[in-house]
One Martini backbone bead per residue (centre of mass of N, CA, C, O) as a GRO file, in nm:
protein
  299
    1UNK     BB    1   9.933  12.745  12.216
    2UNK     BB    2   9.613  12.795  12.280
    3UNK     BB    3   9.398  12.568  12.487
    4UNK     BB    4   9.031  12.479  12.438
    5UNK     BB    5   8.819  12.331  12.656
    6UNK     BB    6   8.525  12.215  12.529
    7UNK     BB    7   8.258  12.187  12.760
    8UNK     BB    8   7.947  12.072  12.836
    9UNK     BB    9   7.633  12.204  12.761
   10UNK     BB   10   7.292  12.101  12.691
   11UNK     BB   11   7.243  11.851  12.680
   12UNK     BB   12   7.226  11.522  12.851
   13UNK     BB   13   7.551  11.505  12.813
   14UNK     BB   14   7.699  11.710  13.015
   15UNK     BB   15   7.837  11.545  13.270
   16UNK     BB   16   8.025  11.422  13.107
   17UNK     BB   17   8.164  11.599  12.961
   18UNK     BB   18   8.292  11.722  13.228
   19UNK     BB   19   8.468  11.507  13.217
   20UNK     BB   20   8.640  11.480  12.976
   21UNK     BB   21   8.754  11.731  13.029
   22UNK     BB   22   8.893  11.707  13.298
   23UNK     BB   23   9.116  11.519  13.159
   24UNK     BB   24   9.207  11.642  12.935
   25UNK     BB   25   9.313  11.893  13.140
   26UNK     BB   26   9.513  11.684  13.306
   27UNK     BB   27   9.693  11.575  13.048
   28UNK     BB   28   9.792  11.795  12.899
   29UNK     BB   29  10.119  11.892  12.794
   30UNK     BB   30  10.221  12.198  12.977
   31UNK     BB   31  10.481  12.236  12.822
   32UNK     BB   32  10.392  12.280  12.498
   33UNK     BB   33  10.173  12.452  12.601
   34UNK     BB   34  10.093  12.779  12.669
   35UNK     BB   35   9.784  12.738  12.691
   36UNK     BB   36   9.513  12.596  12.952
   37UNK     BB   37   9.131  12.648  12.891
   38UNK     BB   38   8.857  12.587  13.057
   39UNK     BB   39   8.523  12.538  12.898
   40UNK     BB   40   8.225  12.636  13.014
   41UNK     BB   41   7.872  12.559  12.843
   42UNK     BB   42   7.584  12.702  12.895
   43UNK     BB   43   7.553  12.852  12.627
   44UNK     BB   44   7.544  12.915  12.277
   45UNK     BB   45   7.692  13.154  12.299
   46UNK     BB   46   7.941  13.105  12.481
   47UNK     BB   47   8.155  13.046  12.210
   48UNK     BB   48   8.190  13.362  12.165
   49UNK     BB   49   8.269  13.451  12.410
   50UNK     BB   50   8.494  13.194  12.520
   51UNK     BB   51   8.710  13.194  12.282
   52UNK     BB   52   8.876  13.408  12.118
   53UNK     BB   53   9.188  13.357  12.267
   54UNK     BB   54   9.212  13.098  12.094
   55UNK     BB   55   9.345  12.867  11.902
   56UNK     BB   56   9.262  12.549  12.002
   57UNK     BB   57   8.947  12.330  12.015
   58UNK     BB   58   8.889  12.146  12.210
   59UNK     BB   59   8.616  11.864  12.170
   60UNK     BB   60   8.449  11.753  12.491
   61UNK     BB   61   8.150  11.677  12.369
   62UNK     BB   62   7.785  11.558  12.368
   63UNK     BB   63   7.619  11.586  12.175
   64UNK     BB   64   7.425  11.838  12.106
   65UNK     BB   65   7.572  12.083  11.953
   66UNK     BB   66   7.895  11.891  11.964
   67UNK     BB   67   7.807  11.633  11.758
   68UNK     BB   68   7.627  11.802  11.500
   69UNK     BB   69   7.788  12.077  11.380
   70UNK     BB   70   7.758  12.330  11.545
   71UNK     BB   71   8.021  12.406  11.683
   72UNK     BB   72   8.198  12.364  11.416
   73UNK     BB   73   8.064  12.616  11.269
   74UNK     BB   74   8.113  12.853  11.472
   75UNK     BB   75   8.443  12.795  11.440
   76UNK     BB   76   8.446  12.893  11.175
   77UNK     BB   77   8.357  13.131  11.196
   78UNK     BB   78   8.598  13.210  11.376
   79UNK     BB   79   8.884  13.049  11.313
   80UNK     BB   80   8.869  12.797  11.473
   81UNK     BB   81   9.034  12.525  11.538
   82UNK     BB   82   8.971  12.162  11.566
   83UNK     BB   83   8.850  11.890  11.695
   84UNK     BB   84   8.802  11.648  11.446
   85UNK     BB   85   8.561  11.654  11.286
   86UNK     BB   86   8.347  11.809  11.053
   87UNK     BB   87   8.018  11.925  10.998
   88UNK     BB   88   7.907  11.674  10.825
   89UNK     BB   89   7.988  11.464  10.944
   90UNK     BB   90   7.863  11.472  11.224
   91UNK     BB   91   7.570  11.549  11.111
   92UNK     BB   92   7.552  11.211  11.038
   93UNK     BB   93   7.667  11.056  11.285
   94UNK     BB   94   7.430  11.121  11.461
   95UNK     BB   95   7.245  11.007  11.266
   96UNK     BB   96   7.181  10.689  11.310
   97UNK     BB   97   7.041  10.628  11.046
   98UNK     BB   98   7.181  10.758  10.843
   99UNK     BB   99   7.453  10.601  10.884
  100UNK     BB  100   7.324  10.358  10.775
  101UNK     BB  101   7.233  10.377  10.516
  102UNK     BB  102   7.490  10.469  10.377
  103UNK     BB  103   7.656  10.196  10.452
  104UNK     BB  104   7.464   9.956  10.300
  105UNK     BB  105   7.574  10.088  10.004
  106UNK     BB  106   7.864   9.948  10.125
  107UNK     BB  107   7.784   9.631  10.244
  108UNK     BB  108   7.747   9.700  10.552
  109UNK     BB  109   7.638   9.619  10.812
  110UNK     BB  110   7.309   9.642  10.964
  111UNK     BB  111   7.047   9.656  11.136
  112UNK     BB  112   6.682   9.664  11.178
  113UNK     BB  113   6.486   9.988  11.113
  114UNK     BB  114   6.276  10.215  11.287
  115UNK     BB  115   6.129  10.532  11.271
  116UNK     BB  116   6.015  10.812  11.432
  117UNK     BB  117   5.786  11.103  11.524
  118UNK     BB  118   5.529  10.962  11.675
  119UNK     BB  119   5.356  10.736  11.830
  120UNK     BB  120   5.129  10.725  11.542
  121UNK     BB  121   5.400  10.565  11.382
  122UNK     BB  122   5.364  10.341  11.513
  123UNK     BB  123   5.482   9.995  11.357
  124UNK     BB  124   5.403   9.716  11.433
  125UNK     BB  125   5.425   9.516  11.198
  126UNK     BB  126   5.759   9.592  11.186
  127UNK     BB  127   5.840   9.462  11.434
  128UNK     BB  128   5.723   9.180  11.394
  129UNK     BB  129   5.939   9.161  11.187
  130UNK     BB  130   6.188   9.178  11.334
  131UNK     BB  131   6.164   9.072  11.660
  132UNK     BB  132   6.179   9.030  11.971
  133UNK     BB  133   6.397   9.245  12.066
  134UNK     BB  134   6.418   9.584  12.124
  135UNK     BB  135   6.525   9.865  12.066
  136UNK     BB  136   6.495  10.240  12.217
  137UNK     BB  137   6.608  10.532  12.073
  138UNK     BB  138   6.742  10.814  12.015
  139UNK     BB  139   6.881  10.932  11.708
  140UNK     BB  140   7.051  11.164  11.871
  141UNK     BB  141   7.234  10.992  12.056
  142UNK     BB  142   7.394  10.925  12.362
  143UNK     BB  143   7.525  10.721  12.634
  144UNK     BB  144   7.255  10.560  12.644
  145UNK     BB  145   7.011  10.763  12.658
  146UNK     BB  146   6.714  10.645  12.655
  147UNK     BB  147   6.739  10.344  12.654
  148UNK     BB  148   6.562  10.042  12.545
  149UNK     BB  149   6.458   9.700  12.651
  150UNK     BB  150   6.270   9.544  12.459
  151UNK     BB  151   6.008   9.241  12.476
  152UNK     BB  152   5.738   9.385  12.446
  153UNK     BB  153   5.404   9.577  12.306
  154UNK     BB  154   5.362   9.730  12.577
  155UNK     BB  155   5.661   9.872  12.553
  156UNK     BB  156   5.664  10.070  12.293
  157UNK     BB  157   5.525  10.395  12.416
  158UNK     BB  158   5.690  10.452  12.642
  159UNK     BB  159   5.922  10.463  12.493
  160UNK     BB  160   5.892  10.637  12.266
  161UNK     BB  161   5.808  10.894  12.499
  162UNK     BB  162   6.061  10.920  12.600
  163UNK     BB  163   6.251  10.958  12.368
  164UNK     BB  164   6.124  11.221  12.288
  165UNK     BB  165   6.233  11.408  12.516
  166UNK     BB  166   6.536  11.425  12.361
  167UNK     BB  167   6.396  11.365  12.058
  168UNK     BB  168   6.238  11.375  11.725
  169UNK     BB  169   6.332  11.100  11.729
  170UNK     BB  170   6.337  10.766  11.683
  171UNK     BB  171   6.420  10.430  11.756
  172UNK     BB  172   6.360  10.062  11.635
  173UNK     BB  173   6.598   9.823  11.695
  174UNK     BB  174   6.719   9.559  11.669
  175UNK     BB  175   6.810   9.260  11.822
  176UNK     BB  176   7.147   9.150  11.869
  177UNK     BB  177   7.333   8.861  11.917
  178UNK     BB  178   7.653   8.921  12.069
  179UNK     BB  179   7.978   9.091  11.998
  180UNK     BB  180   8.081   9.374  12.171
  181UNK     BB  181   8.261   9.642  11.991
  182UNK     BB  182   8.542   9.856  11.938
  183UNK     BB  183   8.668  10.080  11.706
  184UNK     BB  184   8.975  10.260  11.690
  185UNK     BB  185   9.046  10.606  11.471
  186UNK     BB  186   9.368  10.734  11.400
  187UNK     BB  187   9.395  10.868  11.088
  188UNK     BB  188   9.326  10.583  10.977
  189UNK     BB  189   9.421  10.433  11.215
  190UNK     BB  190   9.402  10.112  11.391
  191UNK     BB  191   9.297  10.006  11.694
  192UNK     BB  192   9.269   9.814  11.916
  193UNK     BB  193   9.002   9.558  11.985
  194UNK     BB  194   8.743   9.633  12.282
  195UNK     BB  195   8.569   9.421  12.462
  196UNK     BB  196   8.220   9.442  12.542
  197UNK     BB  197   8.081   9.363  12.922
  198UNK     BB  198   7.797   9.392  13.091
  199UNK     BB  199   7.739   9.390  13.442
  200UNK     BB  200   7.501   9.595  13.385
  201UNK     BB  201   7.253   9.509  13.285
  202UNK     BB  202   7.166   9.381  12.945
  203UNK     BB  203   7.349   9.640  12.837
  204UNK     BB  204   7.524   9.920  12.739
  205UNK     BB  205   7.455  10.123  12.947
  206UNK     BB  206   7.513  10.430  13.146
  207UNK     BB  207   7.595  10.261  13.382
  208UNK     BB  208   7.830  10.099  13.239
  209UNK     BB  209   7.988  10.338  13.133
  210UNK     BB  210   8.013  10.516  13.403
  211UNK     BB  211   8.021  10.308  13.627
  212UNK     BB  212   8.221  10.138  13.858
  213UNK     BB  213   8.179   9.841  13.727
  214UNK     BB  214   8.004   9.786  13.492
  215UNK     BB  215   8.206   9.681  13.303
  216UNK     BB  216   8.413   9.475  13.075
  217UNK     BB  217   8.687   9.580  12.940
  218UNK     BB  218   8.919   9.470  12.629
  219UNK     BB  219   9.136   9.359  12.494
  220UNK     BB  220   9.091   9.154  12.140
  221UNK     BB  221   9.184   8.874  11.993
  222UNK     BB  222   9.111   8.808  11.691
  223UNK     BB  223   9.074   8.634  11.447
  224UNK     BB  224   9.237   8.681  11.106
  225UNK     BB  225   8.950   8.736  10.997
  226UNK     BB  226   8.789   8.916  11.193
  227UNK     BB  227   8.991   9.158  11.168
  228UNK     BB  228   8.989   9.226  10.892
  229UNK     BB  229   8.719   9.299  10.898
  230UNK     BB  230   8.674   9.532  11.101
  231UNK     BB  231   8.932   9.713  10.984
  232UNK     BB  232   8.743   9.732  10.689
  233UNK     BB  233   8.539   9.863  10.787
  234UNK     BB  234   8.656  10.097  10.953
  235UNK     BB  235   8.801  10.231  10.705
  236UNK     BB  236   8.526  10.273  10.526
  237UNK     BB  237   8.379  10.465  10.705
  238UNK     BB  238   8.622  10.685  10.752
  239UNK     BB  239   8.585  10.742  10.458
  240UNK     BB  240   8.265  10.768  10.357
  241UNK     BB  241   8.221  11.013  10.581
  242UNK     BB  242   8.480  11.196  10.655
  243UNK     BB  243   8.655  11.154  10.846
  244UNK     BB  244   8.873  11.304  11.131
  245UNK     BB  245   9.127  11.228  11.333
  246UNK     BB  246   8.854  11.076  11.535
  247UNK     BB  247   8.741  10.741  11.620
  248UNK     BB  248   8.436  10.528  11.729
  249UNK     BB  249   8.332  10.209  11.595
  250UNK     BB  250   8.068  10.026  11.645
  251UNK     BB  251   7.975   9.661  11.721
  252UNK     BB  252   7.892   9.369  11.621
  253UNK     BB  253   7.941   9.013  11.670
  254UNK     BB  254   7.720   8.765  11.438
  255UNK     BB  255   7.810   8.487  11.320
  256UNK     BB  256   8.067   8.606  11.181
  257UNK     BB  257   7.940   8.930  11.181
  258UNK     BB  258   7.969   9.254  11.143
  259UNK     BB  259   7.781   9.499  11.320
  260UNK     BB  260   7.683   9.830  11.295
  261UNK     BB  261   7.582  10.071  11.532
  262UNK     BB  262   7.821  10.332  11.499
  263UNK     BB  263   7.972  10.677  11.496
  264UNK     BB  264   8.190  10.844  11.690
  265UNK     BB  265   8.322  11.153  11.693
  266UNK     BB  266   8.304  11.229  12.005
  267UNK     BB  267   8.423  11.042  12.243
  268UNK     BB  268   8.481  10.966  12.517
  269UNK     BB  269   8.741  11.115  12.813
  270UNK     BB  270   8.721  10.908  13.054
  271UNK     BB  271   8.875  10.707  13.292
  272UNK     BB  272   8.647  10.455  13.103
  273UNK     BB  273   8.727  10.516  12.845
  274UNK     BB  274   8.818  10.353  12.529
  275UNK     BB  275   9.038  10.491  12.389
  276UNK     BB  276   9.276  10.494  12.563
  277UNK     BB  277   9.281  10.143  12.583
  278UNK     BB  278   9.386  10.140  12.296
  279UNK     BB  279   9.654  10.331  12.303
  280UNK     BB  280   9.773  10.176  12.550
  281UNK     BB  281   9.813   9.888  12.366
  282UNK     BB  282  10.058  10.060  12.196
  283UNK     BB  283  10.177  10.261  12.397
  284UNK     BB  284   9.998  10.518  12.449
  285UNK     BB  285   9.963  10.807  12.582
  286UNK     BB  286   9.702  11.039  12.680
  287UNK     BB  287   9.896  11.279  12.597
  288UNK     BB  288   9.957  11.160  12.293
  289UNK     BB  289   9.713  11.154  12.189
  290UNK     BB  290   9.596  11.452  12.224
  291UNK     BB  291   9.820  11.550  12.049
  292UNK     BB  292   9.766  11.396  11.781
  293UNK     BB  293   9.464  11.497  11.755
  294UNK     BB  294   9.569  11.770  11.702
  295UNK     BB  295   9.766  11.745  11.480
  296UNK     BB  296   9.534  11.588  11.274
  297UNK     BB  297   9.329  11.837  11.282
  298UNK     BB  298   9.563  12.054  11.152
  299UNK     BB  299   9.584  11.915  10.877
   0.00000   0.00000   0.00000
């Protein structure tokens, strides 16, 4: 097969993306496939005219049109198949909110939240229902651009102005204590948790995510009551959504119960990103990995 990377794209996520595919590119393994094909997107045409001669779309990309089920209808309707989930999936996880619902309806924690999609939106007395301090982030976005952790009622109309600016909704969730775990699901089986504590800022935000030294990543052996917990919600998202491929699903532990963060659909590819050492830690090569993501997006 002739293997097309496709990397950039419009979003705010466009500089990672082509980190991601840029390893995604140096590791594929170069004996097995016809050949690889680095495709950089600079605009929406783009997929149409670069992508022709290709067998099949490894998916790069991050943010809007990338994660969001836009770039997955193009080829299909190209007939071109890709890595990861397919359309419906994909603009379900793209949207924090619309995923939060989701999961509630079958009993998995996650955190409380209220969206706006304008400043005159912003209900303060839903706020100090929830208690300070809280998240502010755009609803559709990744990377944790534009996320802001606020602490009083003073600064919650800056951040929901800024967090417009990247996406027509904001979400504004409560701040949960305790510890962020990250659960790599890998055509339905759980690979080893996570766990990630910020060195930069308050949070994993961008700095941290992305920056050498921003966090400590860890795989951690939880006991085995909270990795069944774990696991079991992993699977049960990953079923919920109608995940395929790969998928990396976020969580906090708090109280000794885990909280849905979020669910990533096409997760970072960088040096620095979490499935690679989630699959590493199991002896398995991003090589390999990278093959088998090929192989059960195939399926």
């Amino acid at each position: 097969m002739k293997i097309g990377v496709i990397m950039g794209g419009v979003s705010s996520e466009r500089e990672v993306s082509i980190k991601s595919g840029a390893e995604v590119v140096k590791y594929l393994n170069k004996d097995k496939y016809e050949e690889i094909i680095p495709i950089v997107i600079d605009s929406k045409k783009d997929v149409i005219e670069k992508t022709k001669d290709i067998d099949f779309a490894f998916i790069a990309m991050h943010g809007r049109f990338g994660e969001d089920g836009t770039i997955q209808g193009v080829l299909e309707t190209l007939g071109i198949p890709y890595s990861g989930c397919n359309v419906l999936t994909s603009a379900i996880c793209m949207n924090k909110g619309l995923t939060k619902r989701l999961v509630k309806t079958v009993g998995i924690k996650t955190a409380q939240w209220i969206t706006v999609k304008s400043i005159e939106e912003i209900d303060y007395s839903k706020i100090r229902e929830m208690e300070y301090p809280v998240f502010i982030k755009p609803n559709n976005g990744g990377s944790s651009v534009s996320t802001f952790f606020i602490k009083d009622e003073n600064s919650v109309e800056n951040a929901v102005r800024e967090g417009l600016k990247y996406d027509n909704e904001v979400m504004i969730e409560k701040y949960i204590e305790g510890e962020e775990i990250t659960s790599f699901v890998l055509n339905g089986e759980v690979f080893p948790t996570i766990l990630i504590k910020a060195n930069k800022g308050e949070f994993f935000d961008y700095a941290s995510k992305y920056d050498d030294g921003g966090a400590n990543e860890e795989i951690v052996t939880l006991n085995d009551e909270m990795q069944e917990k774990v696991n079991n919600i992993s699977k049960e998202i990953w079923s919920l959504l109608g995940c395929k491929g790969y998928a990396r699903i976020d969580m906090i532990i708090s109280n000794g119960e885990p909280y849905l963060l979020e669910v990533n659909t096409l997760p970072g590819m960088t040096t620095s990103s979490l499935i690679p050492k989630s699959a590493e830690a199991v002896g398995m090569s991003f090589t390999e990995l990278l093959d088998r993501i090929i192989e059960y997006s195939l399926e």
